[in-house]
Each structure stands twice: as structure tokens, then as C-alpha cells.
matplotlib code that plots the C-alpha trace (Angstrom):
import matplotlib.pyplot as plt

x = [0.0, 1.2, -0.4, -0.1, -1.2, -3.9, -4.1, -7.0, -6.4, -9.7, -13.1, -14.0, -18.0, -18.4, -22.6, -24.5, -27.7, -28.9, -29.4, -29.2, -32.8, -33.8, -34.8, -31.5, -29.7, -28.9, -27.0, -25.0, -22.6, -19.6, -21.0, -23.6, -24.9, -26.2, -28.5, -29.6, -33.4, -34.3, -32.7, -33.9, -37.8, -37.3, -36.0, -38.6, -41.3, -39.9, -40.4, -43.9, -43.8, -46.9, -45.4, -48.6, -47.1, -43.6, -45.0, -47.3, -44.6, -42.5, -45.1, -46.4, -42.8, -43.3, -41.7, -38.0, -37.9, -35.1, -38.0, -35.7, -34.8, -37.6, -37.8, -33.9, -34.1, -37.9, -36.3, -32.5, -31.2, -27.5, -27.4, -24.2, -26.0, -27.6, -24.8, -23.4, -21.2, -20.3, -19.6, -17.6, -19.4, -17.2, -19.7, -23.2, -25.7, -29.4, -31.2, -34.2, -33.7, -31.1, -30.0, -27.4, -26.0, -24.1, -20.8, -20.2, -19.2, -18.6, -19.7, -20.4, -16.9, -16.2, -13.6, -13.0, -14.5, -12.0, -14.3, -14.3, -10.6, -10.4, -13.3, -11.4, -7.7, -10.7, -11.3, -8.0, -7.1, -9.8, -8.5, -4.8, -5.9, -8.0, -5.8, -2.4, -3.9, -7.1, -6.4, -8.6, -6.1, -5.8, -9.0, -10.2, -7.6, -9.0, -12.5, -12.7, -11.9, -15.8, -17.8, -16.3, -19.4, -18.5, -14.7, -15.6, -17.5, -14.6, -12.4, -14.0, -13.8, -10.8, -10.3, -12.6, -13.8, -15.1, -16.8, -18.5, -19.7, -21.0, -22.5, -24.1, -26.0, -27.4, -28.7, -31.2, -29.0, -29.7, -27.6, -26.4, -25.6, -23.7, -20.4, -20.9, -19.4, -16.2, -15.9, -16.1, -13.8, -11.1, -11.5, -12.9, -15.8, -18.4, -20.5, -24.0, -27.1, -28.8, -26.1, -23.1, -20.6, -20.7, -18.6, -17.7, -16.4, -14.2, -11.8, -11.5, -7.6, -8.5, -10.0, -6.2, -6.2, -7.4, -8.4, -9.4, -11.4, -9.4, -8.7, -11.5, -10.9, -10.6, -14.3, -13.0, -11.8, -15.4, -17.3, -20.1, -19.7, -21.8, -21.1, -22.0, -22.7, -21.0, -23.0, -26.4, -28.4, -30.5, -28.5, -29.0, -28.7, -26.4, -25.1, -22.6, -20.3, -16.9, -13.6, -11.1, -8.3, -5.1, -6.4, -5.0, -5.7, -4.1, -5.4, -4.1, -3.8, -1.7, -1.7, -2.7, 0.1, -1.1, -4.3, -3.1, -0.6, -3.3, -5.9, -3.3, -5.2, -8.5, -7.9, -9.3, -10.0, -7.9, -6.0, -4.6, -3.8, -1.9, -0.2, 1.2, 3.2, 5.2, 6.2, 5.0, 1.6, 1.8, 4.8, 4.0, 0.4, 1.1, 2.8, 0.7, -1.8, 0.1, 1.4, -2.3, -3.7, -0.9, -1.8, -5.1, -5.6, -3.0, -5.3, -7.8, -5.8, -4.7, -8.5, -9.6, -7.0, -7.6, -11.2, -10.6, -12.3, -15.7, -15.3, -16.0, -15.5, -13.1, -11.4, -8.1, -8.7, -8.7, -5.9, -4.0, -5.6, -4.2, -1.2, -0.5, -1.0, 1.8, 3.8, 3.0, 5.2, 2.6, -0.1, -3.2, -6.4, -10.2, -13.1, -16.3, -19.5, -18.8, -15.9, -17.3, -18.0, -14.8, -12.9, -15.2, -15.8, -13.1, -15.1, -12.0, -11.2, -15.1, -14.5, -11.9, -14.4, -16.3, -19.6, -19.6, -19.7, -21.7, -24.7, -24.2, -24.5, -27.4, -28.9, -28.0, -29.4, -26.5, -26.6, -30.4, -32.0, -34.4, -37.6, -36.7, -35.8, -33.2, -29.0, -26.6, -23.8, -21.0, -21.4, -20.2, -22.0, -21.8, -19.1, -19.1, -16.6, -16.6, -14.5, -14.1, -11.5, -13.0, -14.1, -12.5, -9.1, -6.7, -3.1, -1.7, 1.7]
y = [0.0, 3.4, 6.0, 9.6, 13.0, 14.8, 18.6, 20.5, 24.2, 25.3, 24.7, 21.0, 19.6, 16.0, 15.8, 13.0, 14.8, 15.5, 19.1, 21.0, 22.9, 25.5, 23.1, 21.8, 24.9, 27.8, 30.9, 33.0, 35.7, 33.8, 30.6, 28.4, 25.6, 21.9, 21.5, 18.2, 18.9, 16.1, 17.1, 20.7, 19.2, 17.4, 20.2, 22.9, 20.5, 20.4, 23.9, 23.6, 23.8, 21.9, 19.2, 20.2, 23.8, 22.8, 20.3, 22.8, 25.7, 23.2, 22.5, 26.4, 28.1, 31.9, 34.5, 34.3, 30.8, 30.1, 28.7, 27.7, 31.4, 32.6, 29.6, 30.1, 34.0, 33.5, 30.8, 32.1, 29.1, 28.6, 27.4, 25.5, 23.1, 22.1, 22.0, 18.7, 20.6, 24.0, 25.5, 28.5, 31.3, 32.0, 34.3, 35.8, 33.6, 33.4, 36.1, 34.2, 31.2, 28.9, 25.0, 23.6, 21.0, 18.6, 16.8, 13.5, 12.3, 8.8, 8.8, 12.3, 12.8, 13.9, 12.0, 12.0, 9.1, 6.9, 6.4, 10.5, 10.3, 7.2, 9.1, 12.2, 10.0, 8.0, 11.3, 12.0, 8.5, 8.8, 12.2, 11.0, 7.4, 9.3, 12.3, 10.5, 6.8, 7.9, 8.0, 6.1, 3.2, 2.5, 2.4, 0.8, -2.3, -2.7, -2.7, -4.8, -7.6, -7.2, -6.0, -5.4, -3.1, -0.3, -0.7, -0.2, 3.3, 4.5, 3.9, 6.3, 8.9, 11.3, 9.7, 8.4, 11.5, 12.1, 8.9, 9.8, 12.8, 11.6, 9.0, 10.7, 13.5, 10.4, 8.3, 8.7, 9.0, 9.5, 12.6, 10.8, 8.0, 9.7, 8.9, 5.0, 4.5, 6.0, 4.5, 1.1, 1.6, 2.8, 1.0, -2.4, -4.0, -6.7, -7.2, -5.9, -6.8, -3.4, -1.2, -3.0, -2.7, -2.4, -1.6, -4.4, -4.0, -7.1, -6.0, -2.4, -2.2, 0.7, -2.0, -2.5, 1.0, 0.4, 4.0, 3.6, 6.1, 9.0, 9.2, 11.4, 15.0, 17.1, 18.8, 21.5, 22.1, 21.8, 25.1, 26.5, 28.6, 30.8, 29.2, 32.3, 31.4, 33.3, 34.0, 33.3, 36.3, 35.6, 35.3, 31.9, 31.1, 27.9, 27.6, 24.1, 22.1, 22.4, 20.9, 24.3, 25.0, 24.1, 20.7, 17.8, 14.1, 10.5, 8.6, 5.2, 4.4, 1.4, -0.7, -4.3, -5.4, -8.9, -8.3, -6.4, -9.2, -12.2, -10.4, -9.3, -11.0, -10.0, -6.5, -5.2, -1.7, 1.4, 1.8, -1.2, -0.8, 2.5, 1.0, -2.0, 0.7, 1.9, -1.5, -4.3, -2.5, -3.9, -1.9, 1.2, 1.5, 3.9, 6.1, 6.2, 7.7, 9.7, 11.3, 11.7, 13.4, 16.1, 17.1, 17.1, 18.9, 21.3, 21.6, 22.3, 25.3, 26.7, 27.0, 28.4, 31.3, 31.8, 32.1, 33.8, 37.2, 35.3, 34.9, 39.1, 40.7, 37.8, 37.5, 38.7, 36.5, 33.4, 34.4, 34.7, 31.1, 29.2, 30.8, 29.9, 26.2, 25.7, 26.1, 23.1, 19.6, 17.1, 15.6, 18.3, 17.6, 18.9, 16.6, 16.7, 19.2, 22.5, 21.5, 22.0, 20.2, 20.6, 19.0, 16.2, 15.0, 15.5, 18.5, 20.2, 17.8, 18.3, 21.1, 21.0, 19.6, 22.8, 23.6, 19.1, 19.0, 22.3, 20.4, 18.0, 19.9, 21.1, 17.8, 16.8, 19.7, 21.3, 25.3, 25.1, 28.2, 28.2, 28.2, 26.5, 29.4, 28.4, 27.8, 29.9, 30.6, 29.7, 26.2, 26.2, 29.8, 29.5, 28.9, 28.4, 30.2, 29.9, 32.2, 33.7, 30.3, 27.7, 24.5, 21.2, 21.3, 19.3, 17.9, 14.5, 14.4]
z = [0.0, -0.9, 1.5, 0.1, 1.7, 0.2, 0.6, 0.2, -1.9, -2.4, -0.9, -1.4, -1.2, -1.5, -0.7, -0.1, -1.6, 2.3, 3.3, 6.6, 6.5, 9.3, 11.7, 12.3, 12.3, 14.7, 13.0, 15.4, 14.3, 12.1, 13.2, 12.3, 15.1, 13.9, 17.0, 18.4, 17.6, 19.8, 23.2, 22.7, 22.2, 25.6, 27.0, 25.9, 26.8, 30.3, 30.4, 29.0, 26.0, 24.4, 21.6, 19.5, 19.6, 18.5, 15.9, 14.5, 14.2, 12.3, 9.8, 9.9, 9.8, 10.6, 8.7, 10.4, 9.3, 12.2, 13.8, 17.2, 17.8, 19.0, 21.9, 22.8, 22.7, 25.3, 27.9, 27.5, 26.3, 25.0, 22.0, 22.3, 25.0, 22.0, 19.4, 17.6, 15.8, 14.6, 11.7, 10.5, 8.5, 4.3, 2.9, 3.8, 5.0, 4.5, 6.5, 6.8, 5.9, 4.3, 3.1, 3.2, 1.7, 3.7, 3.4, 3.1, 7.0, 8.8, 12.4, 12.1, 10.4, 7.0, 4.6, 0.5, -0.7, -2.6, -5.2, -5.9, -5.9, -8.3, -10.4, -10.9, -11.5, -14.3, -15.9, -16.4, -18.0, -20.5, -21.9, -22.1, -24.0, -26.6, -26.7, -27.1, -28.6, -30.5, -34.4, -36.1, -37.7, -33.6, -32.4, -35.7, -35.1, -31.2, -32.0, -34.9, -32.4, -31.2, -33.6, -37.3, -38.3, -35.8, -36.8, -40.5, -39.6, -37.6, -40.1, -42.4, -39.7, -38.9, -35.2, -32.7, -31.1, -35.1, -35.1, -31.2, -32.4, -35.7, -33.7, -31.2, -33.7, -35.1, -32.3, -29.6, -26.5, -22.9, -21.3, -18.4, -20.6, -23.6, -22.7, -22.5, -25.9, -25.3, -22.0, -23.8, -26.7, -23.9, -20.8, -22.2, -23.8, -24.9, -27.4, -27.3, -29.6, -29.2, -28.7, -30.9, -28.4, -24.5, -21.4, -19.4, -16.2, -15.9, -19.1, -17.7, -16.2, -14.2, -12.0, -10.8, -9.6, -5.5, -3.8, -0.5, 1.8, 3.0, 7.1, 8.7, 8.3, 11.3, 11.7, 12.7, 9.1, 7.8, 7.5, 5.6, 1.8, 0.0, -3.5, -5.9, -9.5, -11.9, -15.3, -14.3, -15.0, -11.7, -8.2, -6.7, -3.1, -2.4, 0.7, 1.4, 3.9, 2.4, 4.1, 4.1, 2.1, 4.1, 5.7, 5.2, 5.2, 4.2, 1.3, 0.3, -3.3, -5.0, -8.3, -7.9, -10.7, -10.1, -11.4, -14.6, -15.1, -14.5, -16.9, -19.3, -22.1, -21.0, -21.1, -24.9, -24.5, -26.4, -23.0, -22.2, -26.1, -25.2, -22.5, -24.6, -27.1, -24.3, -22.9, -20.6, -19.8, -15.9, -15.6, -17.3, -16.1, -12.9, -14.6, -17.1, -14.6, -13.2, -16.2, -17.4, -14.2, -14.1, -18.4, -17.6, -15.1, -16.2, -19.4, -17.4, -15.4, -18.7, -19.7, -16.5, -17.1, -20.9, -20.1, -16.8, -17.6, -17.4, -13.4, -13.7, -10.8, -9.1, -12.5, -11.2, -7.6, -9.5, -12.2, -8.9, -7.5, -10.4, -10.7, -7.0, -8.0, -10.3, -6.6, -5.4, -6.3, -6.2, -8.5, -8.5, -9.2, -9.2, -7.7, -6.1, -6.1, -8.4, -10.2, -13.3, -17.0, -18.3, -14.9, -14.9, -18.7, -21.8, -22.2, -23.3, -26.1, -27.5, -28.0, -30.6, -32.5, -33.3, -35.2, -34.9, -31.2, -31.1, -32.7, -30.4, -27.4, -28.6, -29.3, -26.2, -24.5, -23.0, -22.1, -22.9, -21.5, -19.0, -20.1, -23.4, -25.0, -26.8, -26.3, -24.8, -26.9, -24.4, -22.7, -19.8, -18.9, -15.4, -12.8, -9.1, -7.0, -3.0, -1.1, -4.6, -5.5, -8.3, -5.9, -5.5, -6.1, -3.9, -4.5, -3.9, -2.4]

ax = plt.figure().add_subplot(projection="3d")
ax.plot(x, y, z, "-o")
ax.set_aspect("equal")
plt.show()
């Protein structure tokens, strides 16, 4: 096992779709207190309190929404008495009312989930394989082993990112599933009577690749953001749990090079077809990932600050964010809640493609406007800054 540090550089939300609503919160000034709702019940019902009154206030909210505040403020109560945790205040908070979304915790404490790590290390892999392995004579020669027909029409394309986007503006495609294809000419795949070709778990090398959970995070680095969004015509109120830039925590991550060596021959996808041209592919894989996280990510970076002037008024906050991140010696990386299209799909090599991948957006209904009205002409539009720093990015020393 190789354990590695991972440092956190800006704001980082990993949810698990729960929020924190007024009823289990207590704002102070630059704190916010998650309140044990149950002991506080007991406790105001000691003091007579009628249930039917507290039940009924909780279904009929009044106007300060903070629906505890007027009970502490009439018996003196401390909120802390009634605290599980608390959280520090980055941003305004909601004057009425606010949710928030939580952060992923373990026995109430929070962690990175391996599988967000691994996802984001994933991403990375699949940009380097098409990026550096993805001509059309290559991919043609590793599909044809499981279905000839789709090898013939890439073959007539210009690469397989041609072919994708050919194929998608002709086929009825789910969203959330549009990336399948690529993920099964590059990781690994199966035949498929409906859909040609599948992905298949079993020949898929990043398998090898074990990320466990982090170590818990200290809670006392977890606090609560305003997340603005940056290009929406309309403000709109977000508030999250984020773990802080500057905390730290221990991941372990290592290569099973058993398991690549035992399933050498099972392995069929483009990247274990990459990894075979620079040697023995058990040998080579690690590096391989590491050498893909750092290009894209840096890709990523460089894009940020190309298109920086579109974070308006913190435009010169985050040129100054990413330039700080070229300090730092270790593997950086973007993951979780907020990062953003292009850090968590090969976004950046789309859109190469032009007026092709434009029409595919469109089809696919990405940057639609509200309403139906329409597509914006920039896709991304928005961007989510906390703190005024772009969310989620961490290194890996």
C-alpha cells in the first residue's frame, strides 16, 4: 500500500444529496450551530412547552424561518448546549432562511471518498488514451476484435472523437448516458445486440487501480460557503459544507500489478492498447496515470485562465488562484461538487471539435435556457466560485 497526503487548496464539497434545513440549524454571528433537535424538544417541553405547539410551528414556519430562535431568545437558552457541531461562517448567510448541503461524514466525520478520488484520476485517463492513442487506424484495429461493423464506420472517420460525435447526432442518447461508448472503446468491452458494443467492467484495467477512503478529516476544518454562481443572469442562493483550504488528510492508493498481469489477455480496451506501445503494460500503467492526471488537469488550469475574464469581478482572484497552484510539487487535481464540466468530462477535447460537437451539445441539451428558449452561446455559462476560489481542487503528495 502506498499512503499519500492529500491537501486540500480550495473549498471542497463532496454531498451525499442530504441538506441541513432550518430546523436543524442555529445561525450566530460567524458561526452556524447543527443542533440536536431532539434534546432541545425534551428540553422545551420540560419547560412547558406543548409538543402540538412545536409540531405545528415546524409545519407552519413563521416568517423568520429560524424557527428555534424565538424559543432560545424566550427561555434564555444557549445554543451551544444544544450543538453537535459547529460551523464557520465564508460568505453571507441566508437572513431568513437557508440550506445547506451537507458533506459526506462517517460517524459524524467527514472524509474523501475513494471512489471520488479514483473518479477524478478515471477522468484524467480517458482524456490522455484518446488524446495521445485515439487515431482512427488504432482504435479501428482494437474494436474490430468485437464488432467489425463499428470498426468499419470508424475507419471512415478522422479519429474516434469524429466517429463519437457523428455517432451521437445520429442516435437517440440518454444525457447521463452519452459517454458509455467512449468509455467502452477505452476501458474495455463486450459485445451488445442493441447497442453493438458495451462496457464491461471485468476487461477495464483501471479495476487495478485500488483507492481507499481517506482518514476522517478534522471537523473542525469543515465550514459553511456561499457558493456564488458566476453567469447566471439571476443570483441563486447555495449555501454548502466544504472541508477548508489548508487541511489535510491521508489517502491510500496502490496498483494491484497482479491483477493487470493475470488479466493481461483480457484487457481489450484502447488503453490497455496504449499501454502495450510503451512496454509491458503492468509496468508502465502507474505512470501512465500519473502522467495523465498532471496534463489534464494542467489543461484544465490553462483554460480556466484563458477564459478567466468570465469569473468578472473575481477575475483577477482566481488568475492569482491558479497561478499559485503551479507552486505546489505534487499531482493536483479537481473533484467533487462544483468543479465543473470541463474537470469532470473530456469536455476540453469536445470542444476541438467545433460547429460538430456544437450540434451536439445542442442535441443533447446542454446550455439550454431556462424556459426553453433556446441555447446559450458559451457552454459552460456558469461557474461556481466559494470564497471567490474555483471549488474542488486538492493535490496528492
Amino acid at each position: 500500500m502506498t499512503e499519500r497526503t492529500l491537501k486540500v487548496l480550495s473549498p471542497l464539497h463532496i454531498g451525499t444529496g442530504n441538506e441541513l434545513t432550518p430546523v436543524d440549524i442555529y445561525p450566530r454571528e460567524n458561526i452556524i450551530h447543527v443542533l440536536d433537535t431532539e434534546r432541545l424538544v425534551n428540553d422545551l417541553m420540560n419547560l412547558g412547552v406543548e409538543l402540538n405547539e412545536i409540531l405545528a410551528l415546524l409545519k407552519n414556519p413563521p416568517g423568520d424561518a429560524y424557527i428555534w430562535k424565538g424559543y432560545i431568545e424566550e427561555f434564555h437558552l444557549d445554543p451551544s448546549d444544544y450543538s453537535i457541531y459547529t460551523l464557520k461562517i465564508h460568505g453571507k448567510i441566508g437572513r431568513k432562511s437557508m440550506q445547506i448541503k451537507e458533506f459526506i461524514k462517517l460517524n459524524g466525520r467527514p472524509y474523501i471518498p475513494g471512489s471520488s478520488l479514483k473518479g477524478a484520476i478515471r477522468t484524467a485517463v480517458l482524456y490522455k488514451a484518446l488524446k495521445e492513442c485515439g487515431d482512427a487506424r488504432a482504435v479501428m484495429r482494437v474494436v474490430s476484435k468485437v464488432n467489425g461493423d463499428v470498426a468499419r464506420d470508424i475507419g471512415r472517420s478522422e479519429d474516434v472523437l469524429d466517429y463519437y460525435m457523428s455517432f451521437l447526432s445520429r442516435a437517440r442518447i440518454d444525457r447521463k448516458r452519452a459517454d458509455d461508448l467512449l468509455e467502452a472503446i477505452v476501458f474495455g468491452m463486450e459485445p451488445d445486440r442493441r447497442s453493438k458494443i458495451r462496457y464491461e467492467p471485468k476487461r477495464d484495467p483501471m479495476k487495478a487501480l485500488i483507492v481507499r477512503d481517506s482518514k476522517p478529516v478534522g471537523r473542525k476544518h469543515l465550514a459553511v460557503y456561499h457558493v456564488e454562481v458566476i453567469g447566471n443572469p439571476q443570483p441563486i442562493p447555495i449555501w454548502v459544507e466544504a472541508i477548508e483550504p489548508g487541511a489535510a488528510t491521508d489517502v491510500e492508493i496502490h496498483v494491484d500489478t497482479e491483477a493487470l498481469r493475470l488479466n493481461a489477455d483480457y484487457f481489450n480496451g484502447l488503453l490497455w492498447e496504449c499501454l502495450k506501445e510503451r512496454g509491458e503494460p503492468g509496468e508502465v500503467f502507474e505512470d501512465f496515470l500519473w502522467e495523465a492526471v498532471d496534463e489534464f488537469y494542467t489543461a484544465v488550469m490553462k483554460y480556466e485562465t484563458i477564459e478567466v475574464q468570465k469569473f468578472g469581478r473575481y477575475t483577477s482572484q482566481v488568475r492569482s488562484f491558479y497561478a499559485s497552484l503551479e507552486d505546489h510539487s505534487g499531482h493536483v487535481l479537481r473533484l467533487g461538487w462544483g468543479s465543473g464540466w470541463l474537470a469532470m468530462t473530456i469536455g476540453l477535447l469536445l470542444v476541438e471539435k467545433g460547429y460538430k460537437w456544437e450540434n451536439v451539445r445542442k442535441k443533447l441539451g446542454l446550455g439550454k435556457k431556462p424556459g426553453g428558449s433556446g441555447f446559450s452561446r458559451e457552454f459552460p455559462k456558469t461557474r461556481r466560485l466559494a470564497d471567490g476560489m474555483p471549488m474542488g481542487w486538492v493535490v496528492l503528495e
